[in-house]
TIMARTOR-854331 format. One record per atom (N, C-alpha, C): residue number from 1; atom name; x, y, z negated. Coordinates in nm, 2 decimals. Each point is the difference from the previous one (the first is absolute). Layout:
BEGIN
+-----+-------+--------+--------+--------+
! num ! atomo !     xx !     yy !     zz !
+-----+-------+--------+--------+--------+
! NUM !    CA !      X !      Y !      Z !
...
+-----+-------+--------+--------+--------+
END
This chain:
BEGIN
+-----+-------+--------+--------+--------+
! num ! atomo !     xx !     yy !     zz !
+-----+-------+--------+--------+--------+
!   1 !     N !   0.59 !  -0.38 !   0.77 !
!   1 !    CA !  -0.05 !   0.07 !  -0.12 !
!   1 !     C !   0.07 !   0.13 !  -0.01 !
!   2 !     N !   0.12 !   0.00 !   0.01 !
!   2 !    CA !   0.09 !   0.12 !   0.02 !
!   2 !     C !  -0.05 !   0.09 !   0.07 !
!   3 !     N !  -0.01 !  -0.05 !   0.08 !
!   3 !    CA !  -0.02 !   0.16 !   0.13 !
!   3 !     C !  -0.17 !   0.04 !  -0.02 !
!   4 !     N !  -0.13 !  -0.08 !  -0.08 !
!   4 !    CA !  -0.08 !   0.03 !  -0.03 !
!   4 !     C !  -0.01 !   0.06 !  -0.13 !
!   5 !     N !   0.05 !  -0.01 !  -0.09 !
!   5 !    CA !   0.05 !   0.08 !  -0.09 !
!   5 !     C !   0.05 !   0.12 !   0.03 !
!   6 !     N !   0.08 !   0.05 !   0.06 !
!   6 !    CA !   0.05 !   0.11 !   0.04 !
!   6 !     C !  -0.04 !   0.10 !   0.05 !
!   7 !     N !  -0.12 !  -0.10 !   0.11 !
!   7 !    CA !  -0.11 !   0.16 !   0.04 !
!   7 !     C !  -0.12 !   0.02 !  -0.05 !
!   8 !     N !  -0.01 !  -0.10 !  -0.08 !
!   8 !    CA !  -0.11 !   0.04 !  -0.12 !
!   8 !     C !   0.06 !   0.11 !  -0.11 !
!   9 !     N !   0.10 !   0.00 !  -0.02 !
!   9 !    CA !   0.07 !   0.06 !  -0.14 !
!   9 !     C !  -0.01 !   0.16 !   0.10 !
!  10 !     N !   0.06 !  -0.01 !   0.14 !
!  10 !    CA !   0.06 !   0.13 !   0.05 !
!  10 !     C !  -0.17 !   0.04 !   0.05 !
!  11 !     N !  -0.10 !  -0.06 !   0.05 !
!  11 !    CA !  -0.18 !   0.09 !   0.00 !
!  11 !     C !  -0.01 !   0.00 !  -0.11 !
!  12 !     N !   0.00 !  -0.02 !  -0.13 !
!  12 !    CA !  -0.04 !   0.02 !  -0.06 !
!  12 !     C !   0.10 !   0.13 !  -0.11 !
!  13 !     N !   0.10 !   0.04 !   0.05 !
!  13 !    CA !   0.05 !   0.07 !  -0.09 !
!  13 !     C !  -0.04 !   0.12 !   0.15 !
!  14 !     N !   0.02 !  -0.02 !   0.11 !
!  14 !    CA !  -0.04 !   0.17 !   0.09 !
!  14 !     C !  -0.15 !   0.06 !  -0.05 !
!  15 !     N !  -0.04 !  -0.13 !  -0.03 !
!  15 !    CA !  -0.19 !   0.07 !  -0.01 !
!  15 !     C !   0.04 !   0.05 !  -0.20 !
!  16 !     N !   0.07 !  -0.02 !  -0.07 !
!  16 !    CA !   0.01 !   0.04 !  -0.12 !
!  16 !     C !  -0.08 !  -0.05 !  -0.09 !
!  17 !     N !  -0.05 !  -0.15 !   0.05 !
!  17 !    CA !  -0.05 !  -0.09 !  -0.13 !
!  17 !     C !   0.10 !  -0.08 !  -0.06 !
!  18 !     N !  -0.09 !   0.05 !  -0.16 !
!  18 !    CA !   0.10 !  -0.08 !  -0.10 !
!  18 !     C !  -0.05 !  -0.14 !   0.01 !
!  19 !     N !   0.13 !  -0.12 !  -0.05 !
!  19 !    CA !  -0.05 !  -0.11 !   0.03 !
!  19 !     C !   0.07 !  -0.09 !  -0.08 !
!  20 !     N !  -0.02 !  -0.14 !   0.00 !
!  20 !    CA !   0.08 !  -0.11 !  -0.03 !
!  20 !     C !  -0.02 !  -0.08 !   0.08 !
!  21 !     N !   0.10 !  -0.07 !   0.03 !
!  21 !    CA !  -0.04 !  -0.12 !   0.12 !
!  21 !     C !   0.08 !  -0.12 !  -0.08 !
!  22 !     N !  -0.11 !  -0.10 !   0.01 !
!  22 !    CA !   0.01 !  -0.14 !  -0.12 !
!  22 !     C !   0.04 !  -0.08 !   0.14 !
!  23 !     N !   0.08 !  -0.12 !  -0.02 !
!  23 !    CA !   0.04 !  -0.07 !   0.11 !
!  23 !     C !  -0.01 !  -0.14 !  -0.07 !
!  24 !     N !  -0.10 !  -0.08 !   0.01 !
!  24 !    CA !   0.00 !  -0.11 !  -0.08 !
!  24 !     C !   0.03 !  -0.13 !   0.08 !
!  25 !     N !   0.12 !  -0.09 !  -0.04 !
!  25 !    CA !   0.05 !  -0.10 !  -0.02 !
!  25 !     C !  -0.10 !  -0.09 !  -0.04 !
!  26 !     N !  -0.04 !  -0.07 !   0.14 !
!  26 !    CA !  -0.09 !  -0.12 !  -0.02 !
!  26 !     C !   0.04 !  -0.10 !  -0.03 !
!  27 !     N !   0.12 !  -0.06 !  -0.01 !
!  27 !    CA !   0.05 !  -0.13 !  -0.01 !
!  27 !     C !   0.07 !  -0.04 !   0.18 !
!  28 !     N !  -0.03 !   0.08 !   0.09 !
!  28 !    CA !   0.01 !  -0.07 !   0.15 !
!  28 !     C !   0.18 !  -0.01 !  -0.01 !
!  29 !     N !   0.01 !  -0.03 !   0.13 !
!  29 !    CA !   0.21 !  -0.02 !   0.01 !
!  29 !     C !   0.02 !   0.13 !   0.08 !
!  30 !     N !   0.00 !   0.05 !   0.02 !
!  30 !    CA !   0.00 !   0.15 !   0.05 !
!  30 !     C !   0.15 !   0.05 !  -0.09 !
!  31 !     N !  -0.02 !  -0.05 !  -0.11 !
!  31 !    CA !   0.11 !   0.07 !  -0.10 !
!  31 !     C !  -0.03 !   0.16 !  -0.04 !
!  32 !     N !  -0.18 !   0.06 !  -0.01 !
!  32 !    CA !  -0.03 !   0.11 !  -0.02 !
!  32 !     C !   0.09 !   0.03 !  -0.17 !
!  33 !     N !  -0.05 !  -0.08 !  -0.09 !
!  33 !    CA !   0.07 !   0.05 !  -0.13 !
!  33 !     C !   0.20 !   0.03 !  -0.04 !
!  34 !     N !   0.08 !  -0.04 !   0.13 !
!  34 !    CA !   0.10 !   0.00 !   0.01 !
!  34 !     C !   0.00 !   0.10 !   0.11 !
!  35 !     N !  -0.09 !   0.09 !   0.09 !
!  35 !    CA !  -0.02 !   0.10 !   0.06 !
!  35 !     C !  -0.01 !   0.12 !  -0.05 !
!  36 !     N !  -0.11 !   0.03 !  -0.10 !
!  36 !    CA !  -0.05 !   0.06 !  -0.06 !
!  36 !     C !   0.09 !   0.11 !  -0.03 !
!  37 !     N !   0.06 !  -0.04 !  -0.09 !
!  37 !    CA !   0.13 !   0.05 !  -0.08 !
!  37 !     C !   0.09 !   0.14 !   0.08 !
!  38 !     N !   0.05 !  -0.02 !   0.15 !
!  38 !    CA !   0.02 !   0.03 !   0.05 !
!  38 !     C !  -0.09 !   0.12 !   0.05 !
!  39 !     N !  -0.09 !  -0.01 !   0.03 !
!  39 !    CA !  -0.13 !   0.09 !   0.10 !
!  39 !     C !  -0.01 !   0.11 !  -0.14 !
!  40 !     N !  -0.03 !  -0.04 !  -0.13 !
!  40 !    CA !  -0.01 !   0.09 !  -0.12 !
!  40 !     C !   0.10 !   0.10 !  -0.02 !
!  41 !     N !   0.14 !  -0.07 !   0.02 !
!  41 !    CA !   0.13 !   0.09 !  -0.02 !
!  41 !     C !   0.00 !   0.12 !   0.09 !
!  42 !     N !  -0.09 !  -0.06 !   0.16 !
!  42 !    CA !   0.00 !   0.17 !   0.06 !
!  42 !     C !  -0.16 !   0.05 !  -0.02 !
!  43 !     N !  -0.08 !  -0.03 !  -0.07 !
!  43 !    CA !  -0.16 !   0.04 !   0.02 !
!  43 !     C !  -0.03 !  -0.03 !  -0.12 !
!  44 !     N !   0.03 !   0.09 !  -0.13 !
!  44 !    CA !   0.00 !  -0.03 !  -0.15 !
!  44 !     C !  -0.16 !  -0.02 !  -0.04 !
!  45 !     N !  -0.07 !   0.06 !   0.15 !
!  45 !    CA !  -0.16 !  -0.02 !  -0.07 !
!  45 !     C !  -0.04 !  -0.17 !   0.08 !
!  46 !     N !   0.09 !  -0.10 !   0.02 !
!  46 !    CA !  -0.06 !  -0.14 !   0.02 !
!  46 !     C !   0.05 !  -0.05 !  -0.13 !
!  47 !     N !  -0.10 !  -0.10 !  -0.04 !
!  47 !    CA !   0.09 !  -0.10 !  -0.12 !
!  47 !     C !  -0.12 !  -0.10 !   0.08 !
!  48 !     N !   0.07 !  -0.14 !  -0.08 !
!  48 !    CA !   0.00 !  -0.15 !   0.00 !
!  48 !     C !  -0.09 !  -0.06 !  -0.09 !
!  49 !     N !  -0.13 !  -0.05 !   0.06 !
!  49 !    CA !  -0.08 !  -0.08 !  -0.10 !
!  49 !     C !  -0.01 !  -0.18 !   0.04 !
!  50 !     N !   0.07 !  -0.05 !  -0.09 !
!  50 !    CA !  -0.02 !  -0.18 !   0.05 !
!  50 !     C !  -0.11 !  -0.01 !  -0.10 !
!  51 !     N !  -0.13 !  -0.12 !   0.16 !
!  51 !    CA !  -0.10 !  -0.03 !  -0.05 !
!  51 !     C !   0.10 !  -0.19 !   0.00 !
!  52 !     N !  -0.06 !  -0.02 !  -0.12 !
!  52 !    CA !   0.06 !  -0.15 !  -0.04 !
!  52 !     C !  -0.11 !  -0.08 !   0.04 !
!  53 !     N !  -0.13 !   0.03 !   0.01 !
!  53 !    CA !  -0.10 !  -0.09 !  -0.06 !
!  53 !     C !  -0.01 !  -0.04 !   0.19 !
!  54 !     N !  -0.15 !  -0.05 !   0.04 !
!  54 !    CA !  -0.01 !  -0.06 !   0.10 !
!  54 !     C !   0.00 !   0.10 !   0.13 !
!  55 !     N !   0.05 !  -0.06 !   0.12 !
!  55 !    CA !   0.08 !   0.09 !   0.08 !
!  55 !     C !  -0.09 !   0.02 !   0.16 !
!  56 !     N !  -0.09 !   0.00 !  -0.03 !
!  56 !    CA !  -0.10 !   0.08 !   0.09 !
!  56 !     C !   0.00 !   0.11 !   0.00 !
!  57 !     N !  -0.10 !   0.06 !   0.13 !
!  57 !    CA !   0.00 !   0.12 !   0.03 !
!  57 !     C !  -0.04 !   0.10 !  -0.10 !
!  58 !     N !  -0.13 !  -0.06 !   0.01 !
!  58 !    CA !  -0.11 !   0.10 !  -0.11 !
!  58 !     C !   0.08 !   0.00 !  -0.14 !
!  59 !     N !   0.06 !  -0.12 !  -0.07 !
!  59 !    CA !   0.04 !   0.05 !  -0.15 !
!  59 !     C !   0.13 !   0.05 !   0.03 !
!  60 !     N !   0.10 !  -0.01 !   0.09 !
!  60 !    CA !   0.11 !   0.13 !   0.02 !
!  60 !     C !  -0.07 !   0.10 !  -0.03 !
!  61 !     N !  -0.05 !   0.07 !   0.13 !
!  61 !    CA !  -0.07 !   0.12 !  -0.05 !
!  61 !     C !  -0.07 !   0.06 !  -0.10 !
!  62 !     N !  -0.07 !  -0.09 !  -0.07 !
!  62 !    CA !  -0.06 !  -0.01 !  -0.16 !
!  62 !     C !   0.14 !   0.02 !  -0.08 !
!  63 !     N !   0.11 !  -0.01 !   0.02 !
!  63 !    CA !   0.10 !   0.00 !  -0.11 !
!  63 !     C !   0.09 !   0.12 !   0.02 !
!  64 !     N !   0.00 !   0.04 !   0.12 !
!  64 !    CA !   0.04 !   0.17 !   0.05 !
!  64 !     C !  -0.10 !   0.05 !  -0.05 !
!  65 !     N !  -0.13 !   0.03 !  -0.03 !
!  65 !    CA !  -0.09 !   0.06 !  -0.04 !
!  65 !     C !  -0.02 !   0.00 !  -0.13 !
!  66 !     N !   0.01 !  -0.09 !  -0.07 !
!  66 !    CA !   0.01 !   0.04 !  -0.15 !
!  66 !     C !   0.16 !   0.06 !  -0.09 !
!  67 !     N !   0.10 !   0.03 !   0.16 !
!  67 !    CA !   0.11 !   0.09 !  -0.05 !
!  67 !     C !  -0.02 !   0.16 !   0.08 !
!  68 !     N !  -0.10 !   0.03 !   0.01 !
!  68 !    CA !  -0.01 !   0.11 !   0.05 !
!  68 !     C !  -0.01 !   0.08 !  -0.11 !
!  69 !     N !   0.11 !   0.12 !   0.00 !
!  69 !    CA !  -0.07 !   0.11 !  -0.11 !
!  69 !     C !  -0.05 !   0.18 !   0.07 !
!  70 !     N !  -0.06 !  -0.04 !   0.13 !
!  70 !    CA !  -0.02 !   0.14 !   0.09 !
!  70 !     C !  -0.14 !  -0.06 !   0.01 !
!  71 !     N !  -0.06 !   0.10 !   0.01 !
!  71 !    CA !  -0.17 !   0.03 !   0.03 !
!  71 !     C !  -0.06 !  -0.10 !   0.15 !
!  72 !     N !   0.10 !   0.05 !   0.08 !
!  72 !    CA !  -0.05 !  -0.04 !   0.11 !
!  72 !     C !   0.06 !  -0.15 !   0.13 !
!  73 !     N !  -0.04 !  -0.06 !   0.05 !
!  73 !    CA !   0.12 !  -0.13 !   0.01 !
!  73 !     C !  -0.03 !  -0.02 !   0.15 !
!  74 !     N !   0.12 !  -0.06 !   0.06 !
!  74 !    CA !  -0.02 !  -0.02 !   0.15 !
!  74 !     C !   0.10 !  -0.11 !   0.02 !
!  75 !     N !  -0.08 !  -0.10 !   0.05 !
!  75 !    CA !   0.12 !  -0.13 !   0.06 !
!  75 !     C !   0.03 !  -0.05 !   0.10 !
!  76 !     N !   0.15 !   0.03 !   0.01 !
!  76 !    CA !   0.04 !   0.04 !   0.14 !
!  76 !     C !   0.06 !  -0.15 !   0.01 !
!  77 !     N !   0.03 !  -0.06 !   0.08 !
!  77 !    CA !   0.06 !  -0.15 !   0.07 !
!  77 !     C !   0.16 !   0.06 !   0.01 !
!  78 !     N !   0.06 !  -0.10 !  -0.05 !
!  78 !    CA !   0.17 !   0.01 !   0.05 !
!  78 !     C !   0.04 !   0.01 !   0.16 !
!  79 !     N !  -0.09 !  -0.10 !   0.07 !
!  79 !    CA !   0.06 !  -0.03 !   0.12 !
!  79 !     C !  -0.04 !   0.14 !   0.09 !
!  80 !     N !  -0.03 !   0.08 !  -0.02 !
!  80 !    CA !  -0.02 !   0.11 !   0.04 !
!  80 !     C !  -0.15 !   0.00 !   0.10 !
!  81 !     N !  -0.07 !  -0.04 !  -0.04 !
!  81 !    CA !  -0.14 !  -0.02 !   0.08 !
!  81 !     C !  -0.08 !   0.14 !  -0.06 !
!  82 !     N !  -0.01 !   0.03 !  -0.08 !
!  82 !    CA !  -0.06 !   0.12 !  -0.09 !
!  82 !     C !   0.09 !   0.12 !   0.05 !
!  83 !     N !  -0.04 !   0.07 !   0.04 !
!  83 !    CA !   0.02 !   0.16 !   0.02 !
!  83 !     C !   0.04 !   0.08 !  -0.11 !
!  84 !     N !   0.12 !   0.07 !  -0.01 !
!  84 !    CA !   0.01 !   0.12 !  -0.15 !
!  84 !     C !  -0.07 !   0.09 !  -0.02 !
!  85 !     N !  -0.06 !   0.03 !   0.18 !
!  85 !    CA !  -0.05 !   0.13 !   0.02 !
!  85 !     C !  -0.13 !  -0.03 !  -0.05 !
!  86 !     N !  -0.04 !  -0.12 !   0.00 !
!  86 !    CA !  -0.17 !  -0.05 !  -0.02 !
!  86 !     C !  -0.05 !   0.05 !  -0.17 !
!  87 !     N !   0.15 !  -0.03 !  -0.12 !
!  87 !    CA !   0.01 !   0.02 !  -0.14 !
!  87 !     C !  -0.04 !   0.15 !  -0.02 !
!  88 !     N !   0.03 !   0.07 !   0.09 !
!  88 !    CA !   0.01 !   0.17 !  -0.02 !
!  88 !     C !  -0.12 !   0.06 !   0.06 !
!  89 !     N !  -0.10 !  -0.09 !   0.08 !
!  89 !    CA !  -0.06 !   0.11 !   0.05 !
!  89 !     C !  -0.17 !  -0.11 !  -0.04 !
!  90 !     N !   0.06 !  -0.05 !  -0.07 !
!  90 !    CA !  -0.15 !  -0.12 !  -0.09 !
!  90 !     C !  -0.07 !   0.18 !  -0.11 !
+-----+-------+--------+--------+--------+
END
């Protein structure tokens, strides 16, 4: 999650889009919500959304998306399968 965080935050600040990046705590063991905290203290534009309710794919994403307050939304996979460069040139 870390290292895909990072080069999403760093393409996305060379191309000079403003942004927020929501990182939402599905309930998995991963230990994302005890991660989170961390990744924010150096990338003040990530914060932490825990979805409580049922822990599927589609309603995670449904619960990142009703914390979005930017126009435009792009959802990128932690394990790093999603490209940063892909967010910037959509």
């Amino acid at each position: 999650m870390e290292e895909t965080l990072t080069a999403l935050v760093c393409t996305l600040r060379a191309a000079a889009i403003p942004c927020e990046i929501i990182l939402v705590d599905d309930g998995s063991t991963d230990a994302t919500a005890l991660r989170v905290p961390a990744c924010a203290a150096r990338h003040p534009k990530v914060r932490l959304v825990q979805h409580r309710g049922r822990h599927s794919f589609g309603m995670t994403v449904r619960c990142g998306l009703q914390a979005v307050r930017r126009e435009a939304v792009a959802i990128v996979m932690p394990n790093g399968s999603d490209s940063p460069e892909d967010v910037v040139t959509c």
